[in-house]
C-alpha positions as CSV (number, residue, x, y, z in Angstrom):
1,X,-13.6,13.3,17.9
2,X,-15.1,14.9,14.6
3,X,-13.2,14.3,11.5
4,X,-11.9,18.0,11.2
5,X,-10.9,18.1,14.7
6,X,-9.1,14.7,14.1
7,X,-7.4,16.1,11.0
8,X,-6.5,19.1,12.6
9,X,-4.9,17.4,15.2
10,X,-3.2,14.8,13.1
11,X,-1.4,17.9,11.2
12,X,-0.4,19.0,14.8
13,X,1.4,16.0,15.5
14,X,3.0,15.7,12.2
15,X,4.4,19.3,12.2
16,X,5.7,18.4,15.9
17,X,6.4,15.1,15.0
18,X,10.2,15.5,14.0
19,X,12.5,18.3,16.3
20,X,15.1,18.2,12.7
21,X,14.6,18.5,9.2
22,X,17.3,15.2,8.7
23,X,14.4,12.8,10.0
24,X,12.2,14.4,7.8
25,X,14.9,14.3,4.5
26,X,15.2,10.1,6.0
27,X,11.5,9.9,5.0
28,X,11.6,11.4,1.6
29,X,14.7,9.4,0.7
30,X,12.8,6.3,1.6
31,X,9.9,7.2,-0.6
32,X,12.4,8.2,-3.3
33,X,14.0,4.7,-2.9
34,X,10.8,3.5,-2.9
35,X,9.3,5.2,-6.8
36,X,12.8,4.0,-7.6
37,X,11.8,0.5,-6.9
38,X,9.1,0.7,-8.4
39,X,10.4,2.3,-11.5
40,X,12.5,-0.5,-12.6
41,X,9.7,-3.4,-11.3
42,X,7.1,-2.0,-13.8
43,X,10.1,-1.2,-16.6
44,X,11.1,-4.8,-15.9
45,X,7.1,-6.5,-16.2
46,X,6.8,-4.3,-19.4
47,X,10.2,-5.7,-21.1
48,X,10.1,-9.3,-19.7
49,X,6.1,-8.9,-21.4
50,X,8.2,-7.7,-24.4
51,X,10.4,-10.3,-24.7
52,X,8.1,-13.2,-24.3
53,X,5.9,-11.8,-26.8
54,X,9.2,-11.2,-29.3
55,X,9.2,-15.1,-28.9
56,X,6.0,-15.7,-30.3
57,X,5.4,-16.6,-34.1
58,X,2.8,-14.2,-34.2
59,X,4.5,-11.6,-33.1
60,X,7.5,-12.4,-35.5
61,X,5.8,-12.2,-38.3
62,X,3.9,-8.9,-37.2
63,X,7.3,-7.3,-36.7
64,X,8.3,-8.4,-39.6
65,X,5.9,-7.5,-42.0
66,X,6.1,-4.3,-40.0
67,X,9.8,-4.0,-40.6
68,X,9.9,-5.4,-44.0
69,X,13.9,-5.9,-44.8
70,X,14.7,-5.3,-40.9
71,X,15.9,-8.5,-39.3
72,X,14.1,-9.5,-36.0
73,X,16.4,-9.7,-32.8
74,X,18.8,-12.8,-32.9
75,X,18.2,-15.7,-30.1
76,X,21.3,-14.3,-28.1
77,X,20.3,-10.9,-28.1
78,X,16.8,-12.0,-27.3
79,X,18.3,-14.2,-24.6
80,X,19.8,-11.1,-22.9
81,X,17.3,-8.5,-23.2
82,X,15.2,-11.0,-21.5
83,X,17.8,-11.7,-18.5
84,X,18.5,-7.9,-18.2
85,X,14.3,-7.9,-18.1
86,X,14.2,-10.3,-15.1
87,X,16.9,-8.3,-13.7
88,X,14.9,-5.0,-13.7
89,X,12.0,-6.8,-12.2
90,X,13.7,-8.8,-9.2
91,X,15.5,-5.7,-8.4
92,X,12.8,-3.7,-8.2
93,X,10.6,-5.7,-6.4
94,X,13.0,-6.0,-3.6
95,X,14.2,-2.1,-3.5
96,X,10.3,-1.4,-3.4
97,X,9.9,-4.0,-0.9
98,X,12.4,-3.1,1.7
99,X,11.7,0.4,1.4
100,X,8.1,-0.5,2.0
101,X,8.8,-2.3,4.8
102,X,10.9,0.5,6.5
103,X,8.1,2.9,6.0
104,X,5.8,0.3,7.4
105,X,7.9,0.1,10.1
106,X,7.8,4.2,11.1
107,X,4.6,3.8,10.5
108,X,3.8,1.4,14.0
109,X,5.6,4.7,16.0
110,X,3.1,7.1,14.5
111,X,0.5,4.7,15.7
112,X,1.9,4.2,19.4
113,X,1.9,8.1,19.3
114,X,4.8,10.6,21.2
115,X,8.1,11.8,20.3
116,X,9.0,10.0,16.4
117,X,12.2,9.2,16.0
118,X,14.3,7.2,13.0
119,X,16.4,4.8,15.2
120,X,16.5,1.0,16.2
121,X,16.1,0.4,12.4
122,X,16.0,-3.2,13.2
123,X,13.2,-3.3,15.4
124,X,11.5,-0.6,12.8
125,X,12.5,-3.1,10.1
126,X,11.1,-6.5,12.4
127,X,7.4,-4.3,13.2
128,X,7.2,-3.2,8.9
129,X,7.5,-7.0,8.2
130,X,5.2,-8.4,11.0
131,X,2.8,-4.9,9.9
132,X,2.6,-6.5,6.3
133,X,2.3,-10.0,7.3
134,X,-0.7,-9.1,9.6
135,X,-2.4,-7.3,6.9
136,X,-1.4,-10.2,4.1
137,X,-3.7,-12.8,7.1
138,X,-6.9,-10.4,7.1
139,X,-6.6,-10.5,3.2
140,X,-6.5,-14.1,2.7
141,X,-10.4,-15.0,3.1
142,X,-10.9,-11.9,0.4
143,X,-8.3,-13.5,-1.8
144,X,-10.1,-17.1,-0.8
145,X,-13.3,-16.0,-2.1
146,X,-12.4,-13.9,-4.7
147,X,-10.3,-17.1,-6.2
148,X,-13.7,-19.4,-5.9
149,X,-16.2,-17.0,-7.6
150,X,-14.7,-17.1,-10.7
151,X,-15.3,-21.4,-10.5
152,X,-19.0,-20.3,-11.4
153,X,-21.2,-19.1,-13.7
154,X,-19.1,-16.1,-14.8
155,X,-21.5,-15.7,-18.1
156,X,-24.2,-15.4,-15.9
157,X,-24.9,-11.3,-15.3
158,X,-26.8,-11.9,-12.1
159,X,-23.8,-13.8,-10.5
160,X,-21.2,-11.9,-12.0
161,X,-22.6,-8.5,-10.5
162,X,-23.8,-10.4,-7.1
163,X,-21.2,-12.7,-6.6
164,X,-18.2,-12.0,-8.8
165,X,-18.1,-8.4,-8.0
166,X,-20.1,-7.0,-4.8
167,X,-19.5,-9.9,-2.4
168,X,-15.8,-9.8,-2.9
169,X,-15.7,-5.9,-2.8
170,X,-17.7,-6.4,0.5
171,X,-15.4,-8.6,2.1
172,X,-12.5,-6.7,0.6
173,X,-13.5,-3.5,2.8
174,X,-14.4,-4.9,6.1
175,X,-10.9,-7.0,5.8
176,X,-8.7,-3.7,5.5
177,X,-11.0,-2.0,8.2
178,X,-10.4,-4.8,10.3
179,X,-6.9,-5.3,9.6
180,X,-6.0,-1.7,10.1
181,X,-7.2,-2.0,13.5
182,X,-5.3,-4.8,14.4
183,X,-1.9,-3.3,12.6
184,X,-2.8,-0.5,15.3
185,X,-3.5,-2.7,18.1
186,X,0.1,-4.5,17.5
187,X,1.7,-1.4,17.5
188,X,0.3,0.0,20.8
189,X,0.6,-3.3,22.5
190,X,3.8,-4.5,20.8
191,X,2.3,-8.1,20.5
192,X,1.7,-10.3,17.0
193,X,-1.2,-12.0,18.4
194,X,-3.0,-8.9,19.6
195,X,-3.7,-8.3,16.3
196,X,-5.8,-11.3,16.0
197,X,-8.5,-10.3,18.7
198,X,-11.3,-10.5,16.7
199,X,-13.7,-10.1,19.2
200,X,-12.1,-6.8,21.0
201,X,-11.1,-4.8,17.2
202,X,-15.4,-5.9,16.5
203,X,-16.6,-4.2,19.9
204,X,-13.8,-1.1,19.0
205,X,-15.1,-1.0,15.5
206,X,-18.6,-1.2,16.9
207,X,-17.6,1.6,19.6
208,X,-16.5,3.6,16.6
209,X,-19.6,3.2,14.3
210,X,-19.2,0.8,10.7
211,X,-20.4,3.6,8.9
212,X,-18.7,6.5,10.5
213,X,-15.5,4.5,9.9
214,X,-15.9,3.8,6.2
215,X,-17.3,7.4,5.3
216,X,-13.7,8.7,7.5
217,X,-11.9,6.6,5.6
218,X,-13.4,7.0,1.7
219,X,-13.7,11.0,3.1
220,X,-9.2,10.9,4.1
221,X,-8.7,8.8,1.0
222,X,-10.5,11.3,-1.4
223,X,-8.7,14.1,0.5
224,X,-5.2,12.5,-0.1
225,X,-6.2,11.1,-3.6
226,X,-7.1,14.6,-4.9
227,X,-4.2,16.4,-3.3
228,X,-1.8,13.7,-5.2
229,X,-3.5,13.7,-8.1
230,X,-3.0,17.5,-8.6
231,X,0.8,17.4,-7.6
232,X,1.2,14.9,-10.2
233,X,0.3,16.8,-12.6
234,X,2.0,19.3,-12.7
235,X,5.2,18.2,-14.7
236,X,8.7,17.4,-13.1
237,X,8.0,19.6,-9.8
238,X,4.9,18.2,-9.0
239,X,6.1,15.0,-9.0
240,X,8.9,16.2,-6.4
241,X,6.8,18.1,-4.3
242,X,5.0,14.7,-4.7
243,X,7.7,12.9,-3.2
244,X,8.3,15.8,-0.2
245,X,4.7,15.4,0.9
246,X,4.6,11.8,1.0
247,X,6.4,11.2,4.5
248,X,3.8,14.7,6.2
249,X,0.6,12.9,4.4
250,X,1.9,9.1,5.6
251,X,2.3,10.4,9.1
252,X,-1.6,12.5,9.2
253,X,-3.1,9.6,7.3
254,X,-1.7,7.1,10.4
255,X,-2.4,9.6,13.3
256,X,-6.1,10.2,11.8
257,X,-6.8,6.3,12.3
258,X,-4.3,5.8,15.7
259,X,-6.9,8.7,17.0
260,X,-9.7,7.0,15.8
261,X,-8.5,3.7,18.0
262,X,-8.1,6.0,20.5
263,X,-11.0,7.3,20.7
264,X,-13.3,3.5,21.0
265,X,-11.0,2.5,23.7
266,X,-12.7,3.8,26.9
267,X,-15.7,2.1,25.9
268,X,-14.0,-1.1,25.0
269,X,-11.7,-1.3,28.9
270,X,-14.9,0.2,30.9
């Protein structure tokens, strides 16, 4: 399957996806929840940054000769701003979280393919977790590596571009192309430890082509990048148009890659 056929029939099932607009409306309030989240996680790194610095000497004094007369903010203030900080960010990261982990969850249906539907939310919220857990695995020899690089000669040029930089990036790719296939082959086959097959999701990956597979998935990730980046900017509506489109692109972006599976297997069970 080309990549415009498998677009063209990724928009097919999305359109078809959902028989009511109220599954749809589910999705967008998700993502809503979701930029909510995330909202008051950065708001909460950015003022708990704030008030750490406000403890500073340094920063006192810049303040202060900044101020002049002004007094700086007394220790109880201080001590609350910085609670009401923490606040922000614990919250945040949990409302992002769970809603992530919902859409994560709709997100192994769109992969198993047929009729979509937003029900058993605890099985949807069980496969989100396991999805994320799967993918957190494939990124541990990237995060591995990438921790141990920087225990050399980061001063050198040659090892900073070779080692520091291209090795990692290298490993980072092939570990999302892997893990995406094995988030894929847990959904279809409803089992954790499918996912960890290396040998069969190397013969699919082969069956598909390395490079065909990266150039589909930089090509759908331009595609999608561009189209948000242009909703984004346009002020206050793009934003929620933004927000509308999320849950159509979420379900295309998964079908492209659940057709690309697809498509290996008959050469992989032969």
């Amino acid at each position: 399957m080309g990549f415009s056929e498998n677009i063209q029939n990724s928009k097919e099932y999305a359109n078809t996806a959902f028989k009511t607009f109220g599954s749809w409306f589910v999705l967008i309030l998700l993502y809503s929840v979701m930029f909510a989240g995330m909202v008051l996680l950065i708001l909460g790194l950015i003022f708990v940054l704030m008030a750490f610095a406000a403890m500073t000497p340094a920063f006192a004094s810049a303040v202060d000769s900044a101020m002049m007369s002004s007094p700086m903010m007394d220790s109880a203030a201080l001590a609350m701003f910085t609670s009401a900080s923490v606040l922000f960010f614990i919250l945040g990261s949990i409302v992002t979280t769970l809603a992530g982990v919902f859409i994560y969850g709709f997100m192994m249906r769109v992969y198993r393919g047929g009729e979509l539907a937003l029900n058993h939310w605890g099985k949807m919220f069980v496969e989100g977790i396991l999805a994320m857990i799967i993918l957190f695995i494939y990124m541990i020899p990237y995060m591995i590596i990438s921790t141990l690089v920087t225990l050399g000669p980061m001063d050198n040029m040659a090892y900073l571009i070779i080692v520091g930089m291209i090795i990692p990036i290298i490993l980072l790719i092939i570990s999302v192309m892997i893990g995406m296939m094995g988030v894929i082959k847990f959904a279809k086959e409803e089992k954790f430890g499918a996912a960890f097959h290396i040998k069969e999701l190397l013969t699919l990956i082969g069956n598909i082509g390395w490079l065909r597979y990266l150039g589909y998935w930089i090509l759908l990730s331009l595609i999608v990048g561009v189209a948000e980046i242009v909703l984004f900017c346009i002020p206050i509506a793009g934003f929620v148009l933004l927000v509308v489109a999320l849950p159509f692109i979420m379900i295309v972006t998964a079908r492209f890659f659940a057709n690309l599976y697809d498509s290996a297997l008959p050469a992989v069970t032969e």
